[in-house]
FIKOLZA-1660 file (N, C-alpha, C; in steps of 0.1 Angstrom, whole numbers, plus 5000, padded with zeros to 4 digits):
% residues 94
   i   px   py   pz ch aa at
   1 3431 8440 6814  A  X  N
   1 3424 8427 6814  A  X CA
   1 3413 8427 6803  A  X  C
   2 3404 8414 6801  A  X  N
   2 3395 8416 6786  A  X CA
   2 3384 8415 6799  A  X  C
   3 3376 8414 6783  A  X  N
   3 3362 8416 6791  A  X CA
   3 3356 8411 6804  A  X  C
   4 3351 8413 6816  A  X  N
   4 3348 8405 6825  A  X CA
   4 3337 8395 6825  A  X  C
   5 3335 8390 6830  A  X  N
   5 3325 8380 6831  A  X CA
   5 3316 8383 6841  A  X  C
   6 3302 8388 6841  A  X  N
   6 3294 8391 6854  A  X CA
   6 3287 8378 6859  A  X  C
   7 3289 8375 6869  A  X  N
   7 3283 8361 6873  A  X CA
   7 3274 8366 6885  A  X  C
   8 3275 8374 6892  A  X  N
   8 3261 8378 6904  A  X CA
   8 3265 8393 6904  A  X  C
   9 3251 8399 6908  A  X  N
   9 3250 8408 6914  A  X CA
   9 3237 8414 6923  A  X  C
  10 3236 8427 6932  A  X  N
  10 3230 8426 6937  A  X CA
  10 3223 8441 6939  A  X  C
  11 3218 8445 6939  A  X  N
  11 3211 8461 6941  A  X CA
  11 3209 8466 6960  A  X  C
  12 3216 8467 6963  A  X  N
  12 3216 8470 6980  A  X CA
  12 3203 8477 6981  A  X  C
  13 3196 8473 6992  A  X  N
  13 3185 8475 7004  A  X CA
  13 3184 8482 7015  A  X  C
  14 3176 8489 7017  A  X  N
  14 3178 8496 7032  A  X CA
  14 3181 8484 7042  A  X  C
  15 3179 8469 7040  A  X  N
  15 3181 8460 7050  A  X CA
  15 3197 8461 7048  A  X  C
  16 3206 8466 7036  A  X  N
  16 3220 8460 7037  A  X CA
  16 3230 8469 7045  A  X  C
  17 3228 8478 7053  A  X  N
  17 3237 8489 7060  A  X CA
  17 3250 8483 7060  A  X  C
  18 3260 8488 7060  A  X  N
  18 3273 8487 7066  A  X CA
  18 3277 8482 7077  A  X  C
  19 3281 8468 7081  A  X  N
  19 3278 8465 7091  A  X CA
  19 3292 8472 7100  A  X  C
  20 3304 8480 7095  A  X  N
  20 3312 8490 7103  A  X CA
  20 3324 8478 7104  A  X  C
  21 3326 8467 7098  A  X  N
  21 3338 8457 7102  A  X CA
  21 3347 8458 7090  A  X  C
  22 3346 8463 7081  A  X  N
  22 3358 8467 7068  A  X CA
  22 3350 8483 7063  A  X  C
  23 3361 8491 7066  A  X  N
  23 3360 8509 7054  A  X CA
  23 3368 8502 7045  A  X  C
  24 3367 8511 7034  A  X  N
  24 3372 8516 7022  A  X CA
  24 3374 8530 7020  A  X  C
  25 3386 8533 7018  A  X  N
  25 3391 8548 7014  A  X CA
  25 3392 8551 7003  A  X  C
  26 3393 8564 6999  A  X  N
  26 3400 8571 6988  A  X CA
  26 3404 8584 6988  A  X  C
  27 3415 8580 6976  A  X  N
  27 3425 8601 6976  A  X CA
  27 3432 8598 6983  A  X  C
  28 3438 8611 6982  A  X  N
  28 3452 8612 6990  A  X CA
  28 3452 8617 7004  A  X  C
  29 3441 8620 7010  A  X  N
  29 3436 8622 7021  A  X CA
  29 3430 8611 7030  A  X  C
  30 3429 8602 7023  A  X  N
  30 3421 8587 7028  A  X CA
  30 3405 8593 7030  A  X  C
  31 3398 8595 7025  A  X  N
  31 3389 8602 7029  A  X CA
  31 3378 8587 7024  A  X  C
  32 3370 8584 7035  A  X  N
  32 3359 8571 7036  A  X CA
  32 3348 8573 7023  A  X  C
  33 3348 8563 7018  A  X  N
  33 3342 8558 7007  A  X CA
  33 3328 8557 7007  A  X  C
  34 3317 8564 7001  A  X  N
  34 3304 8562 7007  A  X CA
  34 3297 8546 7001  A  X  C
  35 3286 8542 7016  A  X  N
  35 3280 8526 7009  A  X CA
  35 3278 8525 6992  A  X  C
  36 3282 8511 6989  A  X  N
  36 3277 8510 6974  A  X CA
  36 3264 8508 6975  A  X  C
  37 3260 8510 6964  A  X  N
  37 3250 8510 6960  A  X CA
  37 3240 8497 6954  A  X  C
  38 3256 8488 6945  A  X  N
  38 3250 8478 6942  A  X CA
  38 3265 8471 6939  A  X  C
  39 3263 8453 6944  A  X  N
  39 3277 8450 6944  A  X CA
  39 3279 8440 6935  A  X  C
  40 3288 8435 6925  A  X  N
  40 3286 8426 6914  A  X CA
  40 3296 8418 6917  A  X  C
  41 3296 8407 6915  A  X  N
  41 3307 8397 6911  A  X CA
  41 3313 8391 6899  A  X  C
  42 3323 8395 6893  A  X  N
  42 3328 8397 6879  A  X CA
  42 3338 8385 6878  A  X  C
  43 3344 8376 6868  A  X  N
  43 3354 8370 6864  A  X CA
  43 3357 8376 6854  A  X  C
  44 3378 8372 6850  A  X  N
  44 3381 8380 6845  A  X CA
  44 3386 8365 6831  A  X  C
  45 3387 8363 6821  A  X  N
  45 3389 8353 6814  A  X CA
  45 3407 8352 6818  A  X  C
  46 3409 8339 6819  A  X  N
  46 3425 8336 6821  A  X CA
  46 3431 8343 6830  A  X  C
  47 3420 8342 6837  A  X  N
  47 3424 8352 6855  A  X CA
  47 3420 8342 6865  A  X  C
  48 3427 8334 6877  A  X  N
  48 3418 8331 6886  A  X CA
  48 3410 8338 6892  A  X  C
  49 3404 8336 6906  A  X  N
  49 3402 8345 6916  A  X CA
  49 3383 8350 6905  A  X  C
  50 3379 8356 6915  A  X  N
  50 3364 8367 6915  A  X CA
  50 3369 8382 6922  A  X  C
  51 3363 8390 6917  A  X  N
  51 3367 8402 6920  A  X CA
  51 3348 8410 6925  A  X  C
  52 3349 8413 6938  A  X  N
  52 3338 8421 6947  A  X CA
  52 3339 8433 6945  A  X  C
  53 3327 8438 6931  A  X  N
  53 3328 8452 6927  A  X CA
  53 3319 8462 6939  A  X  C
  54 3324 8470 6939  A  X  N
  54 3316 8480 6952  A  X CA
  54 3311 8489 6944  A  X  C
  55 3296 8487 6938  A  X  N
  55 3292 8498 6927  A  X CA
  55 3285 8516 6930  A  X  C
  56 3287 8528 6928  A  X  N
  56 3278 8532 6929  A  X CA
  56 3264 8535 6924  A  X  C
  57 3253 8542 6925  A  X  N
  57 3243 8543 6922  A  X CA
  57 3241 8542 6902  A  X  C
  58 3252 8542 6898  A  X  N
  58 3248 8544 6881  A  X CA
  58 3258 8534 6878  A  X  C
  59 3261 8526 6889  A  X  N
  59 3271 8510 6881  A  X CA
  59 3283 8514 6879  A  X  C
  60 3288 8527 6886  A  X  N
  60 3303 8528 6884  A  X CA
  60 3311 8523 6896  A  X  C
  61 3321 8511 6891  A  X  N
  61 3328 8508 6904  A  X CA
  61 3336 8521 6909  A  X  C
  62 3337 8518 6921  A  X  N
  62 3343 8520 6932  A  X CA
  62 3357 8516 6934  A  X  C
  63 3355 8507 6939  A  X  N
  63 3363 8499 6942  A  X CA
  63 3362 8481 6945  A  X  C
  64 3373 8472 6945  A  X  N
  64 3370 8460 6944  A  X CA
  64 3379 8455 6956  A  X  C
  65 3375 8440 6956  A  X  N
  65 3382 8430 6964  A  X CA
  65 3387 8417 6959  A  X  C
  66 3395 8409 6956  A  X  N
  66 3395 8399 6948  A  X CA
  66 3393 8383 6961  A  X  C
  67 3388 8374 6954  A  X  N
  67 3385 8363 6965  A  X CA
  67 3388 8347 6950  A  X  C
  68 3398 8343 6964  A  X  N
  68 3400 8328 6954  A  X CA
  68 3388 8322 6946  A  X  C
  69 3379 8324 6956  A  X  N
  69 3364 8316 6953  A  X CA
  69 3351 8325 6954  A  X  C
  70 3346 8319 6946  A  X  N
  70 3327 8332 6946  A  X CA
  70 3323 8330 6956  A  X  C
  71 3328 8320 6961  A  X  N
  71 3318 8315 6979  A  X CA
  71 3323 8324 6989  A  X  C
  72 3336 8326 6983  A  X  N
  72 3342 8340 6997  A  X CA
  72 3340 8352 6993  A  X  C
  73 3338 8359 6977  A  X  N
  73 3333 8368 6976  A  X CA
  73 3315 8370 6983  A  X  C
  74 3310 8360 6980  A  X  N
  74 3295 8358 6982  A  X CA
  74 3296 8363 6998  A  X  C
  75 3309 8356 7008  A  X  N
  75 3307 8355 7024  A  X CA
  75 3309 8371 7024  A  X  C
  76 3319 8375 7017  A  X  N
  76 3322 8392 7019  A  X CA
  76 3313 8401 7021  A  X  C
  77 3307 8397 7010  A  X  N
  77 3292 8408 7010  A  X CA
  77 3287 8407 7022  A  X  C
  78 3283 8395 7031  A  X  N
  78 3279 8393 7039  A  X CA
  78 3282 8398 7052  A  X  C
  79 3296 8394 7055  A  X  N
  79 3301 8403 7068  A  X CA
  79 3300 8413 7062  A  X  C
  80 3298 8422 7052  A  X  N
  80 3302 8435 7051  A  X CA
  80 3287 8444 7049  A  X  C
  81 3277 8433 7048  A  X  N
  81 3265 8439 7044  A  X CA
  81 3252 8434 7049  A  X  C
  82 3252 8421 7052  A  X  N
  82 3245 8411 7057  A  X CA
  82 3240 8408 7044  A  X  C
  83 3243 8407 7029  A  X  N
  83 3235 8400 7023  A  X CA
  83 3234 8385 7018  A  X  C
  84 3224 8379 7020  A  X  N
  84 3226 8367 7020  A  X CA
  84 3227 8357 7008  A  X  C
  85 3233 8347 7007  A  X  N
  85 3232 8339 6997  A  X CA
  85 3216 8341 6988  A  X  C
  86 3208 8338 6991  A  X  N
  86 3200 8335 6982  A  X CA
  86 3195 8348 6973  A  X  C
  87 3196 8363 6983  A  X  N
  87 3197 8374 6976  A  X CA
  87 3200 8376 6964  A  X  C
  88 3209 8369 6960  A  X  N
  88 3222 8371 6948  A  X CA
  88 3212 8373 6935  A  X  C
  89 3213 8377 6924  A  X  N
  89 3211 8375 6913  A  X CA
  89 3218 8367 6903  A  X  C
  90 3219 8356 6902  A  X  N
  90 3221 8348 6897  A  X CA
  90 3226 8350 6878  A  X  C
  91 3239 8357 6872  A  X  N
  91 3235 8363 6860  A  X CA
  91 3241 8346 6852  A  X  C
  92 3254 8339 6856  A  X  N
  92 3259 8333 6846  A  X CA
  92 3265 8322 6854  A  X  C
  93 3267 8313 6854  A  X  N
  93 3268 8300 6865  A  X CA
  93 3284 8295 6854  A  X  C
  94 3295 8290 6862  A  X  N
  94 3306 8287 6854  A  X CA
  94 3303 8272 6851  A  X  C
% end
């Protein structure tokens, strides 16, 4: 894919815990993913869809989620973290 497009992100809080309703694994052992750290929402040029980066502490994804709309990535974070809309960091508006 080319370059992505960062359009939010967000630096997790001791208020954002895990709320326990979606894990994430890795390896070949499935071994549980520790919380990110900080979560971004990227577009990809000539790609539909937003993609929910799960960052760790130095900005290296993890792993992602893709959502038709930023409104459903935005809700993801949410069940998954409690963070709220207005939290967001606002980097680049389409």
């Amino acid at each position: 894919m080319s370059e992505e497009i960062l359009r939010r992100r967000i630096k997790l809080a001791d208020h954002h815990q895990p709320t326990g309703k979606t894990r994430h694994y890795f390896g070949a052992a499935a071994e549980e993913m520790m919380p990110p750290a900080e979560l971004k929402i990227v577009q990809y040029p000539h790609s539909p869809g937003f993609y929910l980066l799960y960052c760790d502490p130095y900005g290296v994804e993890m792993t992602d989620t893709f959502h038709e709309a930023i409104e459903k990535a935005v809700a993801q974070a949410e069940w998954e973290f409690r963070v709220r809309e207005d939290e967001w960091e606002v980097i680049s508006r389409m």
